[in-house]
C-alpha positions as CSV (number, residue, x, y, z in Angstrom):
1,X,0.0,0.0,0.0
2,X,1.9,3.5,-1.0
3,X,1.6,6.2,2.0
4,X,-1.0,8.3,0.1
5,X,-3.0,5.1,-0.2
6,X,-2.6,4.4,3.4
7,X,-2.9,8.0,4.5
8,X,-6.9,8.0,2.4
9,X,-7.4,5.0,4.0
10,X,-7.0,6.6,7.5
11,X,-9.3,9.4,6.8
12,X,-12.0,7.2,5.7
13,X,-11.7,5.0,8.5
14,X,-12.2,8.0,10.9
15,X,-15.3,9.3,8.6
16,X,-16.8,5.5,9.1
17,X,-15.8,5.2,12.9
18,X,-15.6,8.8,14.3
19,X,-15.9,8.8,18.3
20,X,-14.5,4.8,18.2
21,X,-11.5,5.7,16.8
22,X,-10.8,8.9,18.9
23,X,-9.5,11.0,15.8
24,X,-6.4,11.6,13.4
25,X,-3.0,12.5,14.1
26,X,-2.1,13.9,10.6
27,X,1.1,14.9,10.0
28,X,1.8,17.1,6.9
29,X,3.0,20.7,5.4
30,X,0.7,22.5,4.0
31,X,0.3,21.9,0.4
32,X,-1.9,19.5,-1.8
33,X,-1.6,16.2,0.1
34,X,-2.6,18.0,3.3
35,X,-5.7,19.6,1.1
36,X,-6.6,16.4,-0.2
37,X,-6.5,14.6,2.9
38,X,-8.9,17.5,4.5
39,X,-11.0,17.4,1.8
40,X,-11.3,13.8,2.3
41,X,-12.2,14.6,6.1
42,X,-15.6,16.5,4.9
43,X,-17.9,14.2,5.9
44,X,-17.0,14.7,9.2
45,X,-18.3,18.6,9.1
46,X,-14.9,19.6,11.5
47,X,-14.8,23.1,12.6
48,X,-11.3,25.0,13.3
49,X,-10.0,25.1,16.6
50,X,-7.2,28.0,17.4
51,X,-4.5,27.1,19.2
52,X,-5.4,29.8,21.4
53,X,-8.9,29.1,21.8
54,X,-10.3,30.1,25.2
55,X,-12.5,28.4,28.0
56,X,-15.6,31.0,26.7
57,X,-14.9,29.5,23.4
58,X,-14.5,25.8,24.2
59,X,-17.3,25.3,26.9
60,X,-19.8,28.7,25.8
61,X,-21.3,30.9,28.5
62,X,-22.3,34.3,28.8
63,X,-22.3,36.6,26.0
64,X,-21.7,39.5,27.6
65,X,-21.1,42.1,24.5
66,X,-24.5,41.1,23.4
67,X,-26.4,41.0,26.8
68,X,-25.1,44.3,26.8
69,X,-26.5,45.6,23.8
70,X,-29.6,43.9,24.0
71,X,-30.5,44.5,27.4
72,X,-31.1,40.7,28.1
73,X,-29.5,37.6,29.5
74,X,-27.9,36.1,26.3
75,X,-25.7,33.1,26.4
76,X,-23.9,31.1,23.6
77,X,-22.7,27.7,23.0
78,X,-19.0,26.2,22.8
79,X,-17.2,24.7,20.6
80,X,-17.2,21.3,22.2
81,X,-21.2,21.4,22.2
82,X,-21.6,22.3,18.9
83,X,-19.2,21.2,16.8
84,X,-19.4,17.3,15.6
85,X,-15.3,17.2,14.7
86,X,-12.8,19.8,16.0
87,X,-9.8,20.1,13.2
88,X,-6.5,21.5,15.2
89,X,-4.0,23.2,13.5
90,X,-0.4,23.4,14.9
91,X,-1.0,20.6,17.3
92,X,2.5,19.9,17.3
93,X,2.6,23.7,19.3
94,X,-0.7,23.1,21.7
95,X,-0.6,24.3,25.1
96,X,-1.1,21.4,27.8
97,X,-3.7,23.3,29.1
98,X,-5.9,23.3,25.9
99,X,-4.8,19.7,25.2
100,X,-6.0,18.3,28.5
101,X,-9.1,20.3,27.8
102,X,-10.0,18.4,24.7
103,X,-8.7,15.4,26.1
104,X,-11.0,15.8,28.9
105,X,-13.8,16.5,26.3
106,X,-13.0,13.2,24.5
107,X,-13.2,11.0,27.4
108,X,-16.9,12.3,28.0
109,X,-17.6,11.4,24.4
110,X,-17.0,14.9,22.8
111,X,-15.8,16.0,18.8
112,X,-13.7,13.8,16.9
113,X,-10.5,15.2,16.9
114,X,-8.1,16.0,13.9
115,X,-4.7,17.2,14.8
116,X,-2.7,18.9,12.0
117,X,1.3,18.4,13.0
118,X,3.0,20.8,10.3
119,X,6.3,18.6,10.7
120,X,8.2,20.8,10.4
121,X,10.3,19.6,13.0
122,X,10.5,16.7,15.6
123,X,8.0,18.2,17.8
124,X,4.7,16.4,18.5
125,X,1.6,17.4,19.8
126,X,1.0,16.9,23.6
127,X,1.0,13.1,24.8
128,X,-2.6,13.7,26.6
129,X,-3.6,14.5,22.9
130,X,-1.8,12.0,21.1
131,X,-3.4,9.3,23.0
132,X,-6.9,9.9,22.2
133,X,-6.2,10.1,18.6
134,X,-6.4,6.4,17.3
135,X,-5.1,7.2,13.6
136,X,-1.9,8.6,12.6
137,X,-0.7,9.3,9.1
138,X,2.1,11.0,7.5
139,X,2.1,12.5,3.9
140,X,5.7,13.4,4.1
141,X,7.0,12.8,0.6
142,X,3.7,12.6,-1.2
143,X,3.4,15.0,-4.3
144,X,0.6,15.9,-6.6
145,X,0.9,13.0,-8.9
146,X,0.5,10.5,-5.8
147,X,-2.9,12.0,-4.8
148,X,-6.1,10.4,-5.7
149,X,-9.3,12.1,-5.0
150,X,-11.6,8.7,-5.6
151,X,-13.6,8.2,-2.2
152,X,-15.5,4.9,-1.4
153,X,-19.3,4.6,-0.6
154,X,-19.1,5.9,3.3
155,X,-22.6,6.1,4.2
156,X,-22.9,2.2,3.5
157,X,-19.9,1.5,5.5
158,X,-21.3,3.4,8.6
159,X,-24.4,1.1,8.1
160,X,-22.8,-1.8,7.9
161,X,-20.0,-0.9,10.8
162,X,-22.0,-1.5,13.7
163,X,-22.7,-5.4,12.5
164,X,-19.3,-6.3,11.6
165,X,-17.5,-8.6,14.0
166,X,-13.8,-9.3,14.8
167,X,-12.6,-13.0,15.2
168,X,-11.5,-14.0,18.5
169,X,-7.6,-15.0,16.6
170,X,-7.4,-11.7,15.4
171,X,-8.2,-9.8,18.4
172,X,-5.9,-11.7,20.6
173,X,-3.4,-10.7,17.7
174,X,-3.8,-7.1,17.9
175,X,-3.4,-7.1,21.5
176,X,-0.2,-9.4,21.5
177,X,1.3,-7.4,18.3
178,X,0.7,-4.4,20.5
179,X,2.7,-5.5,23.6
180,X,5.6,-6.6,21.2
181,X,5.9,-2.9,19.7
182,X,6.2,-1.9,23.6
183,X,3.0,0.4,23.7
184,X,1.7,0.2,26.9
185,X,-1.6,1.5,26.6
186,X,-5.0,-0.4,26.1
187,X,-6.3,2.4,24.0
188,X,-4.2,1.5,21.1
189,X,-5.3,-1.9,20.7
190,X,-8.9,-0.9,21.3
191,X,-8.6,1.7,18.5
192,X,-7.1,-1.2,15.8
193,X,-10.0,-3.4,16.9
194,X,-12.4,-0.5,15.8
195,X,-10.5,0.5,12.5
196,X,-10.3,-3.6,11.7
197,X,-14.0,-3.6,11.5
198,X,-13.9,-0.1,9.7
199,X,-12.0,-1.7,7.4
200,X,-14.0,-4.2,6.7
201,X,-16.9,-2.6,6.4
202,X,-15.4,-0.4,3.8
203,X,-14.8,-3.7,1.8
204,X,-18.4,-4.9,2.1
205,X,-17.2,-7.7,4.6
206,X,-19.2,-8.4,7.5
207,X,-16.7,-10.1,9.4
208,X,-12.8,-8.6,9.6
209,X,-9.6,-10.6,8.4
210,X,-6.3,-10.4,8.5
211,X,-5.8,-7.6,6.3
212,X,-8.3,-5.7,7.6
213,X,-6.0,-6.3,10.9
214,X,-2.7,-5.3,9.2
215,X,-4.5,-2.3,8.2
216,X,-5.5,-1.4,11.5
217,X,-1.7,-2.3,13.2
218,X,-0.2,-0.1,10.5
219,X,-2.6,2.7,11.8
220,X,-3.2,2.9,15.2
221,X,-0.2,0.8,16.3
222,X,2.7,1.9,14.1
223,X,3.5,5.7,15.6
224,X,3.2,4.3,19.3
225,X,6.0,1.5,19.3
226,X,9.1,2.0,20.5
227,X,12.3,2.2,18.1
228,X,13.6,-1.4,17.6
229,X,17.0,-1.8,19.3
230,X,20.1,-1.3,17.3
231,X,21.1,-4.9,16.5
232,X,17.9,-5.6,15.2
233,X,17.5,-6.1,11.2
234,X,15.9,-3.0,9.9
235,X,12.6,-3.0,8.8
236,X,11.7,-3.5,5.4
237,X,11.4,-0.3,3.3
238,X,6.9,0.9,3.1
239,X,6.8,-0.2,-0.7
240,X,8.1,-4.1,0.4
241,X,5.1,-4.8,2.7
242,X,4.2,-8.2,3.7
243,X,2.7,-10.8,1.5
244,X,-0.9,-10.3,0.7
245,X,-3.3,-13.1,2.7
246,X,-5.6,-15.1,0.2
247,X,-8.9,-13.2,-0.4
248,X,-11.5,-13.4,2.5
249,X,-8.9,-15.3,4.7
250,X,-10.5,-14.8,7.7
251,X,-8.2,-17.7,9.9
252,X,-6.0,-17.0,13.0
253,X,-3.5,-14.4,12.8
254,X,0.2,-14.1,13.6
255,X,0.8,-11.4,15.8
256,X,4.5,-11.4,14.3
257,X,3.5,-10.5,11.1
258,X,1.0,-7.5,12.3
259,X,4.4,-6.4,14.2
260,X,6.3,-6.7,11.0
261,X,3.6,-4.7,9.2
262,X,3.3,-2.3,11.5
263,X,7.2,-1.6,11.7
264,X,7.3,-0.9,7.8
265,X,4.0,1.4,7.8
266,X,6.3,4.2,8.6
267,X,8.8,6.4,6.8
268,X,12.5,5.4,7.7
269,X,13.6,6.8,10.6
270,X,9.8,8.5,11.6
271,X,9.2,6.0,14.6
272,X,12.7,7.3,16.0
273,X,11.9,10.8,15.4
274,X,8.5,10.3,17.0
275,X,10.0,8.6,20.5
276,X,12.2,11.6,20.7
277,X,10.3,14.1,20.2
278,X,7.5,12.5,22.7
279,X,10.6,12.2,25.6
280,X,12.1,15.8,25.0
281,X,8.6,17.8,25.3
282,X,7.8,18.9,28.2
283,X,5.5,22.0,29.7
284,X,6.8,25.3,28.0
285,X,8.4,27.7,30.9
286,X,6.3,30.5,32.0
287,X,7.2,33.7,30.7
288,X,9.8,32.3,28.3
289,X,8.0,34.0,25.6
290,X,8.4,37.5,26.6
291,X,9.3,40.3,29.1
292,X,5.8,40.6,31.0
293,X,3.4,38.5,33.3
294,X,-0.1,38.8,34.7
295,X,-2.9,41.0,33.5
296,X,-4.6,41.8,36.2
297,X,-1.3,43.7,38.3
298,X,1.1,45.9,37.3
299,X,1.9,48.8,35.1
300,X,-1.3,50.1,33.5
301,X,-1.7,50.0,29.9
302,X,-4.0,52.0,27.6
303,X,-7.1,50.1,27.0
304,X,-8.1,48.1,24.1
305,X,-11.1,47.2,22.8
306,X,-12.0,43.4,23.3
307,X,-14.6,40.6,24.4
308,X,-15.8,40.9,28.3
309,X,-14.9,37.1,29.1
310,X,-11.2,37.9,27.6
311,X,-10.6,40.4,30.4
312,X,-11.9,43.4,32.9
313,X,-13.8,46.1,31.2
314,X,-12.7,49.2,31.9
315,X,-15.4,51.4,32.3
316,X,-14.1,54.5,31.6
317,X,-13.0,53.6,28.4
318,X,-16.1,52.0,27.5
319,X,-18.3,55.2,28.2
320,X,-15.8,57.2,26.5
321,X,-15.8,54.9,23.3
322,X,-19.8,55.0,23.7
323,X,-20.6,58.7,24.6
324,X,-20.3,59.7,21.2
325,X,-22.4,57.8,19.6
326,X,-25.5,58.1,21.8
327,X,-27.2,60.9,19.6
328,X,-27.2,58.8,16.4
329,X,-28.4,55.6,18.6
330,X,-31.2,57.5,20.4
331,X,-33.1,58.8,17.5
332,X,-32.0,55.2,15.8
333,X,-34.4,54.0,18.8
334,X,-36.5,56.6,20.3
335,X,-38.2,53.9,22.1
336,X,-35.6,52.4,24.2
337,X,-35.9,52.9,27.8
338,X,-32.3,52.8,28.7
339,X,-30.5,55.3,29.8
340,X,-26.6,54.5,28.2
341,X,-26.9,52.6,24.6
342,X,-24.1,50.2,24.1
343,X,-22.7,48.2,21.3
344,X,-19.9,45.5,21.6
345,X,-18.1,47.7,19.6
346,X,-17.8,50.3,22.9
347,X,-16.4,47.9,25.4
348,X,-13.0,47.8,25.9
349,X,-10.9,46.0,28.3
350,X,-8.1,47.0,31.3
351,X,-4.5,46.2,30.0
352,X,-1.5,46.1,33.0
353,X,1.9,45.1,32.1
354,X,4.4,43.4,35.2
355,X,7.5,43.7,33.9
356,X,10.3,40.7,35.1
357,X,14.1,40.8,34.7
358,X,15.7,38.9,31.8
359,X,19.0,36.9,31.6
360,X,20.5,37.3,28.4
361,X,23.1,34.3,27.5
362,X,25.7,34.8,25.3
363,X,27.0,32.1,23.7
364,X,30.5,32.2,21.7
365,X,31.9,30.2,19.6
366,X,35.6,29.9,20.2
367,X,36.6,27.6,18.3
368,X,39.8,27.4,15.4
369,X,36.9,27.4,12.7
370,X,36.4,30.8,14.3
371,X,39.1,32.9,12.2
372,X,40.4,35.6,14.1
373,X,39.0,38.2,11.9
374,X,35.6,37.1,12.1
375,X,36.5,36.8,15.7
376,X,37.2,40.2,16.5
377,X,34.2,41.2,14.5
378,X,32.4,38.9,17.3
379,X,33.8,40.2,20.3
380,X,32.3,43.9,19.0
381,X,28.9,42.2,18.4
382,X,28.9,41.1,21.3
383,X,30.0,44.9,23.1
384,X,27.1,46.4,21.3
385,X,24.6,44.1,22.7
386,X,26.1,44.2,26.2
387,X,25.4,48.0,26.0
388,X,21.7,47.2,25.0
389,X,21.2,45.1,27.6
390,X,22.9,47.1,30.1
391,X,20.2,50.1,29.3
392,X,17.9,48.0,29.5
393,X,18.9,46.7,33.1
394,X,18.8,42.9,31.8
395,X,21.5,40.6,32.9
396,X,23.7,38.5,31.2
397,X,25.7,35.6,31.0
398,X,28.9,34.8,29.0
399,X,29.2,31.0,27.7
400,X,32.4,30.1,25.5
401,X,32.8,27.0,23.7
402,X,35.8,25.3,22.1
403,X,37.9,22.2,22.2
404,X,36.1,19.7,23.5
405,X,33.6,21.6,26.0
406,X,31.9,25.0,27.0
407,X,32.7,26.9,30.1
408,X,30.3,29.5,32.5
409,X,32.9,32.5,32.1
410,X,30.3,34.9,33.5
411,X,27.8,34.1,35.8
412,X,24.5,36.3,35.6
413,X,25.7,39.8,36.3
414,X,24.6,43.2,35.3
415,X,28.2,44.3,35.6
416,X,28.8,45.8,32.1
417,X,32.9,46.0,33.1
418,X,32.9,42.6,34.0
419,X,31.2,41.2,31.1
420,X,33.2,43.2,28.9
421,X,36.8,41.9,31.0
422,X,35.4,38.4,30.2
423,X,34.8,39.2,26.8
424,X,38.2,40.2,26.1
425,X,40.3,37.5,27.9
426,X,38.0,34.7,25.5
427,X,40.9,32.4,24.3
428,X,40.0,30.5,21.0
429,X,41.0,27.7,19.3
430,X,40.4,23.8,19.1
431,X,36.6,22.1,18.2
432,X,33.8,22.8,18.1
433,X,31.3,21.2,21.0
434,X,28.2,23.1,20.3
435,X,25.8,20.9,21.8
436,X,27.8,21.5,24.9
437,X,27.4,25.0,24.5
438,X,23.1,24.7,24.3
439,X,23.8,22.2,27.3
440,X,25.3,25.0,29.3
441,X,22.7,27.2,27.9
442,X,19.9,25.1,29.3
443,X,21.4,24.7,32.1
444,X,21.8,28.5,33.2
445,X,18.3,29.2,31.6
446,X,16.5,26.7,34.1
447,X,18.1,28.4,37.0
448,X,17.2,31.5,36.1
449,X,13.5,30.8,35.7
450,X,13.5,29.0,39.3
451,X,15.0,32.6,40.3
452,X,12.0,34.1,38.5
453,X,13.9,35.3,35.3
454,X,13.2,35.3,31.9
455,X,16.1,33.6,30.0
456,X,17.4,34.6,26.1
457,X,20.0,32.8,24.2
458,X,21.7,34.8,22.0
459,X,24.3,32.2,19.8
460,X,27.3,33.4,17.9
461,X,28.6,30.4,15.8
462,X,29.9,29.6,12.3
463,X,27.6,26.2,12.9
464,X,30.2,23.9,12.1
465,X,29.9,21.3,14.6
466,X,32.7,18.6,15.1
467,X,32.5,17.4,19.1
468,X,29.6,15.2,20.2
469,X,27.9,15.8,23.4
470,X,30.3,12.9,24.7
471,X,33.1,14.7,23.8
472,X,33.8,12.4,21.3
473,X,35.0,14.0,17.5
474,X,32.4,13.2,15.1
475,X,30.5,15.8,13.2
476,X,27.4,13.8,12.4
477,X,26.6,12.8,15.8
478,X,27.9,16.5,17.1
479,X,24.9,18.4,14.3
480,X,22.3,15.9,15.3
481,X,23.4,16.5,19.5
482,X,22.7,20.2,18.9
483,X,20.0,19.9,17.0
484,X,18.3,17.6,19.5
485,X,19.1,19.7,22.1
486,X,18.1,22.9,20.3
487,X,14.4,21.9,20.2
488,X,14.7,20.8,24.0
489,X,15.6,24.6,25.1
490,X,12.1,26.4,24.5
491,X,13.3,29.9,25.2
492,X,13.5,32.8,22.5
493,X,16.8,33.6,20.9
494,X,18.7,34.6,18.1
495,X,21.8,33.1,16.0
496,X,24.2,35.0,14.8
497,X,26.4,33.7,11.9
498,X,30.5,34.1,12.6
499,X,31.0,31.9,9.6
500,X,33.2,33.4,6.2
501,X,30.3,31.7,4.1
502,X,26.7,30.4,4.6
503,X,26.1,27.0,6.6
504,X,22.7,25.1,5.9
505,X,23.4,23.4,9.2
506,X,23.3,26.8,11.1
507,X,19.8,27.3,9.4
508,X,18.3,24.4,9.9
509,X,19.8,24.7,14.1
510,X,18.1,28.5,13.7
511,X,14.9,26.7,12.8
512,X,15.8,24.1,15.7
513,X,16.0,26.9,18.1
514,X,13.1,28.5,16.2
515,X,14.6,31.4,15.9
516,X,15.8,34.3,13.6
517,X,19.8,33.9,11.5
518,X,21.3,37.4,10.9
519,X,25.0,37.4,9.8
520,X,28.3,39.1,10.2
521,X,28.8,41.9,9.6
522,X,25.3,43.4,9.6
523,X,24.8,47.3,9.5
524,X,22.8,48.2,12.9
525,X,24.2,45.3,15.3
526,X,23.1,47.3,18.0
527,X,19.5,46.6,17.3
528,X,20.3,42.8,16.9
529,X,19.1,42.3,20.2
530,X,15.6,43.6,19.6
531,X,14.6,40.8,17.2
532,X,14.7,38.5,19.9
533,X,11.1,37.1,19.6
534,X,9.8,38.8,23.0
C-alpha cells in the first residue's frame, strides 16, 4: 500500500468510525496532500480550533457584548457542544492546558478530533492529545501526482459498521502485536479493533480478516511502538510490505507479522523521530516568551477594545468609546428605555503590564573554525549588545565554547565591566562542541526561571559542529546533538552567523532553536538584540 493510499485509508476510517476511533494525528506541510487529505475529512463537518482558543470558546457561557446591547440575558454555546469534529492546526505547538481540555472533552464522548502536525520539526503534539487520537498518518513525501481524490461509498460503510464482528484470533493478535511494539496503553489496541472492523466494512465484509488487521496495526499501532533496538535487522522499506493473505482469509493471525507490518507502515527513521520528540517535550516555561506577566497587576496600559470574558472592562473607556455615539443611537431608537446605549463595539478591556528581569546568554563560539578576523568582529557584536542590555537593566551571562567543551565565564551579572573583562580575555581555538554549548545554555536558563527570570540565548557560531555531546569528534553525531538539544531549550533567541560563508546546518539549528539567522557583519548590530522574539 503507498503512503497516500494508506494516509486516504485513514481518513476514511475516521469518517466511518468517528468517536470509536478517537481521531487523526495527521502529520503534513501544507500543500496539496494536506488539502486532499482535508477534503477527504468533509464528511466529518470539522470546525477549526485555534490554538489559542479560550474556556468562553470551548465550553460557551455568557455573551456578555450582546447582553449588553440587547439589554437581556444572552448566552452562547462552545465549541465542544456544537461542533461534531474539531480540526486542530499546529498541534504539534498546543498548550497542555488546551490539550487536557480536549482530552478531557474526549473521554466524555466529545468532537472527533483531527490534529494537524506541520512537521516541520521533531515536535509532537501533547501526549494527553496524542493518546486519544487512534489514527496517525504521515504524507511526508507525497506529491501531486501520488494524490487520488476517488472516495468509497461511506454512508454504506457506517451502516454496515456497527454489524461487523472481529474474530477472537485476530483480536488476541492485535493485542499481542501491540505488547511486542512496547505500547503500553489499552487504548491502542482498542482503536485497531475499531478500525479492523472499519475496514471491513469499507470492503463490504461483514466479518474482519487479517488484512483488515494489518490495516489497522499499521494505523493505530505503528506511531506508538518503540524504536527497535540497534542490533535488530531494519525494517523492510513501506513499498516491500508483507505478502498479501488469500482473499477473504479470515483464519488466526500471527501477531508477528501484524508487528512486522506495522514496523514498515512508517517512513524510515519517523518512529525514531516520533520517541524523541515525545521524551524531550515537556510544559513550556512561563514567561519564556516575553518580558511581562499577569494582566490583572502591574503597570497600566492604555485600553483596548476586546470581548468581556477575555478580560476586565474598563469602564471608563467604555463610556468614552460610547458617549459619542448616543445621539445617532437615540433617535436610531427613540423607544428604548435605557439610559446609556451600548454596542460590543464600545467595550474595551483593562491592559497592566508586570514587567520581570531577563538573563541574556551569550554564547560564543571559540573555536579554530572561528578565524580571528571574524573573531574580533564577534567580540564587538557582542560589546554592542552588552550596552543594549545594560540600558535595558537585563543581565547577562557569557558562555564560550571550544575544544572539546563549554565553560560558565560569566555568571548572571549586570556588571557591564565585567562582562566586557570576560569578553576580552576569551581564548579561542580547538573544536567545536556546540551541543555542549546549548547544554550550558539550558542549564543557566533553568536556574534563572526557578529565580523568576526570563532567559534569552543569543548564539554566535559559524555552525560547524565537530564534538559530540560525549566529547567524542564526530561531526554527524555533534549536528544531530545540537539539533536535538536545540528543540529541547524552548526559550526565545537569536543566531548570529560568525562563519566566512553560509552554513545550511546553522539554518536548519536557527529553525531548531526556532529562531531568527542574521549574519556578520550586519549594518545596525546594536539593534540585533531587539529581534529577539519577545
Amino acid at each position: 500500500m503507498t503512503p497516500w493510499a494508506r494516509a486516504a485509508m485513514a481518513c476514511d476510517l475516521l469518517c466511518v468510525a468517528g468517536g470509536e476511533l478517537g481521531g487523526l494525528w495527521l502529520r503534513a506541510r501544507p500543500g496539496p496532500a494536506r488539502d486532499t487529505a482535508l477534503a477527504r475529512l468533509a464528511p466529518l463537518d470539522a470546525r477549526r480550533c485555534p490554538p489559542g482558543a479560550s474556556d468562553a470558546a470551548l465550553f460557551g457561557g455568557l455573551d456578555m457584548a450582546e447582553a449588553l446591547a440587547t439589554g437581556r440575558l444572552v448566552t452562547r454555546p462552545g465549541l465542544l457542544d456544537t461542533a461534531p469534529a474539531l480540526l486542530l492546526p499546529m498541534a504539534e505547538r498546543g498548550a497542555p492546558g488546551l490539550a487536557g481540555r480536549l482530552a478531557a472533552a474526549r473521554d466524555a464522548g466529545g468532537p472527533v478530533l483531527v490534529a494537524l502536525d506541520e512537521g516541520l520539526g521533531d515536535e509532537a503534539p501533547p501526549l494527553a492529545l496524542t493518546e486519544r487520537l487512534g489514527l496517525f498518518a504521515a504524507l511526508d513525501g507525497i506529491g501531486l501526482a501520488d494524490l487520488d481524490a476517488a472516495s468509497p461509498d461511506l454512508a454504506a460503510a457506517r451502516a454496515a459498521y456497527a454489524s461487523v464482528t472481529v474474530p477472537d484470533a485476530l483480536r488476541d493478535a492485535l493485542v499481542a502485536s501491540a505488547a511486542a511494539l512496547g505500547i503500553a496503553t489499552l487504548r491502542a489496541p482498542r482503536f485497531a479493533l475499531a478500525a479492523a472492523r472499519a475496514a471491513a466494512a469499507l470492503a463490504g465484509r461483514a466479518r474482519a480478516t487479517e488484512e483488515d488487521a494489518r490495516l489497522a496495526a499499521e494505523l493505530c499501532l505503528a506511531h506508538r511502538g518503540t524504536p527497535p533496538a540497534e542490533d535488530q535487522p531494519e525494517a523492510p522499506p513501506p513499498d516491500a510490505p508483507p505478502p498479501e493473505p488469500p482473499e477473504g482469509a479470515g483464519g488466526p493471525a500471527d501477531a508477528d507479522r501484524l508487528v512486522e507490518a506495522a514496523r514498515a507502515a512508517l517512513p524510515p527513521g519517523l518512529l525514531a523521530r516520533l520517541a524523541a520528540a515525545r521524551a524531550a517535550r515537556g510544559p513550556a516555561a512561563s514567561g519564556a516568551g516575553g518580558r511581562t506577566r499577569g494582566t490583572t497587576r502591574g503597570r497600566p496600559l492604555p485600553a483596548r477594545p476586546g470581548r468581556p470574558e477575555n478580560g476586565r472592562i474598563d469602564a471608563a473607556a467604555t463610556l468614552r468609546a460610547a458617549a459619542p455615539w448616543q445621539g445617532l443611537r437615540r433617535r436610531a431608537a427613540p423607544d428604548d428605555p435605557r439610559r446609556l446605549l451600548l454596542r460590543p463595539a464600545d467595550i474595551h478591556l483593562k491592559r497592566t503590564e508586570r514587567r520581570t528581569e531577563r538573563l541574556v546568554i551569550f554564547a560564543v563560539d571559540a573555536s579554530g573554525s572561528a578565524a580571528m578576523a571574524r573573531m574580533a568582529e564577534a567580540k564587538g557584536a557582542i560589546e554592542s549588545l552588552l550596552s543594549q542590555s545594560y540600558a535595558a537593566r537585563d543581565r547577562v551571562a557569557l558562555v564560550a565554547f571550544r575544544r572539546e567543551d563549554a565553560e560558565v565565564l560569566l555568571p548572571p551579572t549586570r556588571s557591564l565591566t565585567q562582562s566586557r573583562k570576560r569578553l576580552q580575555a576569551l581564548p579561542g581555538g580547538g573544536g567545536t562542541p556546540l551541543a555542549a554549548a546549548l547544554a550550558a545554555a539550558g542549564d543557566l536558563a533553568t536556574r534563572a526561571r526557578r529565580d523568576g527570570l526570563t532567559p534569552s540565548l543569543i548564539l554566535l557560531t559559524d555552525g560547524r559542529a565537530n564534538i559530540a555531546l560525549d566529547g567524542t569528534a564526530n561531526r554527524a553525531r555533534a549536528a544531530a546533538d545540537a539539533t536535538l538539544l536545540a528543540r529541547a531549550l524552548a526559550l526565545p533567541a537569536l543566531v548570529i552567523d560568525t562563519g566566512t560563508r553560509p552554513n545550511p546546518n546553522l539554518r536548519e539549528l536557527a529553525q531548531a532553536l526556532d529562531a531568527p539567522l542574521i549574519s556578520l557583519p550586519r549594518s545596525g548590530m546594536a539593534a540585533a538584540l531587539a529581534e529577539i522574539p519577545r
